[in-house]
N, C-alpha and C positions, 0 to 999 in steps of 0.2 A: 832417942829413937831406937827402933828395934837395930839390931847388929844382924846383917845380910850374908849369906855364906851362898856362890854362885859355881858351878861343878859342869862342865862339858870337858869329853875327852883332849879335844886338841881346837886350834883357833884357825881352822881350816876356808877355804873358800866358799863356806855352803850358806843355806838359807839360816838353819839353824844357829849357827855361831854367830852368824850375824846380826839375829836377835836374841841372844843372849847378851851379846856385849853392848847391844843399842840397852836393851835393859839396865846393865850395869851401868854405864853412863848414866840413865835418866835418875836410877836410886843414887846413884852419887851426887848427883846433881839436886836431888830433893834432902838432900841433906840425909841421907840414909846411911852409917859405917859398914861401907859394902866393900867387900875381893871374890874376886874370878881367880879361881884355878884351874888348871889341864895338867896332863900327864904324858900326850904325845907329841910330839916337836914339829908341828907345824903352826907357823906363825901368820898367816896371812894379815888377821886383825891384830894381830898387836899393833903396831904404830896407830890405830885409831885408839884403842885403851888409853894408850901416850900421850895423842894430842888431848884426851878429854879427862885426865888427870883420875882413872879409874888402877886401885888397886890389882897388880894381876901377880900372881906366883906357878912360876912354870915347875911341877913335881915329877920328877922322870922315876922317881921311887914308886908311883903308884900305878905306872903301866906292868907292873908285873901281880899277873893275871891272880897267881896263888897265894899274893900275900894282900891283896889290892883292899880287902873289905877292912881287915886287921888295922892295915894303915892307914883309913880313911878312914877309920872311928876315930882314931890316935887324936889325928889332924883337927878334927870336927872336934874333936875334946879340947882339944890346944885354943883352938879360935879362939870358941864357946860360942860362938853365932845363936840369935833368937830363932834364928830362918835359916835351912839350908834349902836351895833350889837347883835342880838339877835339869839337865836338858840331855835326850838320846839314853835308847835302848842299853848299851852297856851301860853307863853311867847309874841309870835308876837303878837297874836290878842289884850294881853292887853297893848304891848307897842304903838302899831298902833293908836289904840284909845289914849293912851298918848300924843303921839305926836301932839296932838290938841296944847298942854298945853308945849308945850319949842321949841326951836330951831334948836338943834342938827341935823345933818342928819342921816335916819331910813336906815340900813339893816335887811333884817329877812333874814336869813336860812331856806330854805325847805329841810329837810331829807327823807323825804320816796315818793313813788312813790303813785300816785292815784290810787285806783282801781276801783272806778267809781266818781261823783261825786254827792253828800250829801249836804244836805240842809248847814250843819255846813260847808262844804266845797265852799258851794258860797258865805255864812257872810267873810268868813274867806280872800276868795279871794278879796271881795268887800273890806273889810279891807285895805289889801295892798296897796290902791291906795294911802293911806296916806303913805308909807315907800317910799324911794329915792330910792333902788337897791334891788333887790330879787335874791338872791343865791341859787340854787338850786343844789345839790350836785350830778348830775345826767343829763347828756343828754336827756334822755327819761323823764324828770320830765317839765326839763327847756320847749322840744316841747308840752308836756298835758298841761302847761299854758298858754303859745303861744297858742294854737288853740281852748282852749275852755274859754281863759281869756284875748282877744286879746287887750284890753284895756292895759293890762300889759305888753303886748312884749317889749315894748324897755326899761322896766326894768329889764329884766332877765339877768343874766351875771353868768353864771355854772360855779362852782369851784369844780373840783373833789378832793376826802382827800386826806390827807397824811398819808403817813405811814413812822415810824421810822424805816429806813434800818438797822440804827446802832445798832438799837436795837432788831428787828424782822430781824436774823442773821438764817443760816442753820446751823446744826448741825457740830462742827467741824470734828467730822469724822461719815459718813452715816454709818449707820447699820440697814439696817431693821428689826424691830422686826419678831419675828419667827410666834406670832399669830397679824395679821395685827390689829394694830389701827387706829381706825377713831376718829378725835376727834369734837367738838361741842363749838362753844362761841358763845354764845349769854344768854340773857334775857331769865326769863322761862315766858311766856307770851303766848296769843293766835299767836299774828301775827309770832313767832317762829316755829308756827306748831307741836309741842313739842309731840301731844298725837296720830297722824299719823305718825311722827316717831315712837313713841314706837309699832303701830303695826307694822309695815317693820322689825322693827330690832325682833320681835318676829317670823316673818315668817323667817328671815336672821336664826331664831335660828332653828325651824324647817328645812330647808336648810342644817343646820349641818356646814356651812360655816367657817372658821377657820378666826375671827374675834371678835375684842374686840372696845365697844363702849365708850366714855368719854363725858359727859356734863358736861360745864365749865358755871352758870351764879349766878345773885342776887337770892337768894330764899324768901328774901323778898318784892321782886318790886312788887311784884302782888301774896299774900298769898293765896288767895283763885282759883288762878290756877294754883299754885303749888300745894295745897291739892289735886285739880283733878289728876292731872301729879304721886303725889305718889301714889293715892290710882289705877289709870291705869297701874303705875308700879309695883305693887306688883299684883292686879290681870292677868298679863300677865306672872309673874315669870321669868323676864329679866332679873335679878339682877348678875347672871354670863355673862350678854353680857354688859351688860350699866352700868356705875357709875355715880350718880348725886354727884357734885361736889359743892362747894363753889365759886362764883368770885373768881381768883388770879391774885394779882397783879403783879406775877410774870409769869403771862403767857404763855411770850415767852419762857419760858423752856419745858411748857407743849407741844408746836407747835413741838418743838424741839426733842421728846422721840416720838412724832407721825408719822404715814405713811402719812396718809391723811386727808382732812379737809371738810366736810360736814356740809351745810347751809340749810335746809328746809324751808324754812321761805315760808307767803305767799306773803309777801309785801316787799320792800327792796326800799331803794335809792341805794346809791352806798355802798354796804356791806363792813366796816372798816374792819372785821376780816376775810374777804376775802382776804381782799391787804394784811392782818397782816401773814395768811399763803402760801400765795404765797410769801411773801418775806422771808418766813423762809423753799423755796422749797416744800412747800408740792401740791401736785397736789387734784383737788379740783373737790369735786362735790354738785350739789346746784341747785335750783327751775331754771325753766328755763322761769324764769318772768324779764321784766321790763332791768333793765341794766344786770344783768344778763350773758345774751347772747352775749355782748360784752365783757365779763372780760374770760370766757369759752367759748371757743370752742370744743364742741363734738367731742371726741376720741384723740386730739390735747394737750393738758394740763387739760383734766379733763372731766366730763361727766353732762350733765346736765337732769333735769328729772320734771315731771308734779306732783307740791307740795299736788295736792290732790288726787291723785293717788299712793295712796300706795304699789301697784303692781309694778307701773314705777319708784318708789325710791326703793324698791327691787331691780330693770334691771339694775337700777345705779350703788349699789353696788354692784353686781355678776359682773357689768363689770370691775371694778376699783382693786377688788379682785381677776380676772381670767388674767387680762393682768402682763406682767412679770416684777420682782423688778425692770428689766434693764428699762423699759419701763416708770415704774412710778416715775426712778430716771429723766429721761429727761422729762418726762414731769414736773418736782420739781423745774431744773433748767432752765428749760423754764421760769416757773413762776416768779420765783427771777428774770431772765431779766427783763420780761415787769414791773416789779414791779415798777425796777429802771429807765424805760422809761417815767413812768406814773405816778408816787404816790409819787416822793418825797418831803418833805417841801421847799426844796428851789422855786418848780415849786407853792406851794398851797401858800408859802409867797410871794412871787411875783405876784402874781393874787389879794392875797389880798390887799398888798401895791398899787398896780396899780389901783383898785376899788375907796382904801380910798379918795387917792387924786386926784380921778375925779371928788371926789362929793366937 
């Protein structure tokens, strides 16, 4: 079987890493000679590599920026991997240039949706032209390179994520809590929109609204807007509507105590912890950007709303919060179906496996 070479910067708390390593698992698990490597020292998912017997090699040599292509040709030579795949913007552009320098054949991962295009974003495109397959985790990603990067089309080939049904499970017995939860996973980051939420949920408090907020992410990904984010949350005085929270890695529990699951973001590819609560029932509201629109439908399994208008993520919540338990139970187990129509690993390992051995 082909020999797998798998490339993300660090094993952090995000969407991305987390479908990387679900990857790595499944090719090891299919009988595939597969390793995961990073360069930056965050480990979140490592103990799951561990339990699921996936090779990982942490390389602190190759975060340095000047010598990084040099060394990760080295590396890639060393393997000799049939497939190297790669996930996130640094990582492509400096394996793409690698790829001068071995054999292997190139996938990169595109995870998020363009929202215009940037000087960095036509190097980056230009780049590509060195990788064999381009993955874009998103319909709407995979047509913005098609039409503004036509040179690329007929290497684009879209694999939407997976999500663990077994493990992103509903609650065995439903109870709505008495004051409704929303809850939040993601990264506290700009592209989260993190500090237009906190004005919504401070008018949400003015409102008088009978609701309680939960953010789930790293508070160290990006320290310096988190400081913004706390010092917005204390001068708005949320602290009885919002809880900022820690990453957990036990998640699905948190999905599981929750009503409902709200995404603000400005930018998204196909949002992982979107499919993570829809497949744990929750009905879901979130930016009404990009794929988006196809995972939600309007008043149908959840509501969607304009991420920079903080009036219309207010409308969102007043609606999510005025429509009835019975209502937002169907729309919970709506979710959980399309989940299991769309999201599961057997469908994302199979796309992959069918890619590997094309090239």
């Amino acid at each position: 079987m082909k020999r797998i070479l798998l490339i993300i910067e660090h094993l952090g708390a995000g969407g991305a890493e987390r479908q990387i390593c679900g990857l790595a698992s499944m090719l090891t698990n299919a009988g595939y000679p597969c390793r995961l490597i990073t360069y930056i020292d965050d480990q979140f998912y490592e103990p799951f590599l561990r339990q699921n017997n996936v090779e990982y090699e942490f390389l602190p040599e190759l975060a340095d920026k000047n010598k990084r292509v040099w060394r990760m040709a080295k590396y890639v030579r060393k393997y000799n991997p049939d497939v190297v795949i790669s996930y996130l913007t640094p990582v492509n552009k400096a394996v793409c240039l690698a790829k001068l320098l071995f054999r292997a054949k190139l996938v990169v991962s595109e995870r998020n949706n363009n929202t215009c295009i940037t000087t960095d974003d036509k190097i980056k495109f230009n780049l590509y032209r060195l990788a064999d397959s381009i993955v874009p985790n998103s319909n709407c990603q995979g047509k913005f390179i098609s039409t503004n990067f036509p040179f690329l089309s007929k290497k684009i080939c879209p694999i939407i994520n997976f999500v663990d049904v077994n493990r992103f499970t509903p609650a065995s017995e439903h109870v709505e809590n008495e004051t409704l939860r929303i809850i939040t996973v993601a990264r506290y980051t700009e592209q989260k929109n993190m500090l237009a939420y906190l004005k919504a949920i401070r008018k949400v408090k003015d409102l008088g609204l009978n609701v309680h907020f939960d953010w789930y992410g790293d508070k160290n990904d990006n320290p310096s807007y988190y400081a913004e984010v706390e010092k917005e949350y204390q001068r708005l005085e949320i602290a009885d509507y919002l809880i900022l929270h820690e990453a957990n890695r036990k998640i699905e529990e948190e999905y599981r105590k929750s009503d409902v699951f709200c995404l603000p973001s400005l930018y998204e590819g196909y949002p992982n912890v979107v499919a993570e609560a829809m497949s744990c029932e929750l009905p879901v509201i979130c930016s009404n950007l990009y794929e988006n629109p196809y995972i939600v439908e309007e008043g149908v399994n959840g509501y969607l709303f304009d991420p920079e208008n903080v009036d219309d993520m207010v409308r969102a919540i007043q609606k999510i919060v005025s429509v009835s338990a019975e209502d937002r139970r169907k729309m919970g187990i709506l979710n959980r179906q399309l989940c299991l129509k769309r999201n599961t690993e057997k469908a994302f390992l199979e796309s992959y496996i069918k890619l590997i051995e094309s090239l």
